[in-house]
C-alpha positions in Angstrom: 0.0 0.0 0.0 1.6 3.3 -0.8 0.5 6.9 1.0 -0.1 8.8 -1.7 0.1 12.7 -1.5 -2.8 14.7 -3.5 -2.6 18.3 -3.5 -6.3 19.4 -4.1 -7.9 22.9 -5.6 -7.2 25.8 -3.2 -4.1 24.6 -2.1 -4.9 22.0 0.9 -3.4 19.0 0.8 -4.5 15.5 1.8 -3.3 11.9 1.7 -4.6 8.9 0.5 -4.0 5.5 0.3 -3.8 3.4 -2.4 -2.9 -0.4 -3.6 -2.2 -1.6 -6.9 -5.6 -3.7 -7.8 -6.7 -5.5 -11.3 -9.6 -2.7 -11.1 -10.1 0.6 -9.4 -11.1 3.9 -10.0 -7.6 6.1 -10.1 -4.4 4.9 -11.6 -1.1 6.6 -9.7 2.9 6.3 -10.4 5.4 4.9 -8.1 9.2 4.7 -7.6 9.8 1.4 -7.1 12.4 2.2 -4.1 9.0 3.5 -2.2 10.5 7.5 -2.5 7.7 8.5 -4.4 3.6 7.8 -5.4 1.0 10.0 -7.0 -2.0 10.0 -7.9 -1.7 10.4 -11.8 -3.9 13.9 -11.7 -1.2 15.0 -9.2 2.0 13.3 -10.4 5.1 15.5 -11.5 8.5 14.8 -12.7 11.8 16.5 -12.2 13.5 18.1 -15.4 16.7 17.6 -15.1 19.4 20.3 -15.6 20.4 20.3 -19.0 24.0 19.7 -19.7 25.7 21.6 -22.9 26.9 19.3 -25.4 30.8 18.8 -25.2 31.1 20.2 -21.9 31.8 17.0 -20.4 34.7 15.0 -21.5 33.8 11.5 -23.2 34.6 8.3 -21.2 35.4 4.9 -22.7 33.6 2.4 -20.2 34.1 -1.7 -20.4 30.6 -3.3 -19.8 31.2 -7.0 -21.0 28.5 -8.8 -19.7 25.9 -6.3 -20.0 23.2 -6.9 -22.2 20.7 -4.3 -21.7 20.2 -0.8 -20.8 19.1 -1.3 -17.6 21.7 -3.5 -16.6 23.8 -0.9 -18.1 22.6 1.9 -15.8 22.9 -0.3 -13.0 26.6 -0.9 -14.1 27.3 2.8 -14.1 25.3 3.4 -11.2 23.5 6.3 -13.4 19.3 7.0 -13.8 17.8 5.7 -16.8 17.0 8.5 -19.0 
């Protein structure tokens, strides 16, 4: 069950509770670690900052083994983008 934080019209905010069923009313997004659930009509995501192109040097990485790209982003300990 995840507590998920709504923030209703006028600014007041409540919480409610919600479990992934075969059938419901509301759908809602969660981060699988448990650091985040919405409600879909209240969900947001982050941006993130966005880098310039060649500002960052290139780095050759060895990933034998690694056959996929989330495997990959585990291996580099980097987000999925």
């Amino acid at each position: 069950m995840f507590d998920v934080e709504e923030v209703e019209v006028g600014g007041d905010v409540n919480h409610e509770f919600m479990a992934p069923t075969e059938v419901g009313e509301d759908l809602f997004v969660y981060a699988p670690d448990g650091t985040y659930a919405a409600n879909l009509e209240a969900a947001y995501c982050e941006r993130p900052e966005p880098v310039e192109p060649g500002s960052q040097p290139l780095v050759r990485a060895h990933t034998p083994g690694v056959p996929g790209v989330d495997d990959l982003s585990a291996h580099l300990g980097r987000r999925r983008s």
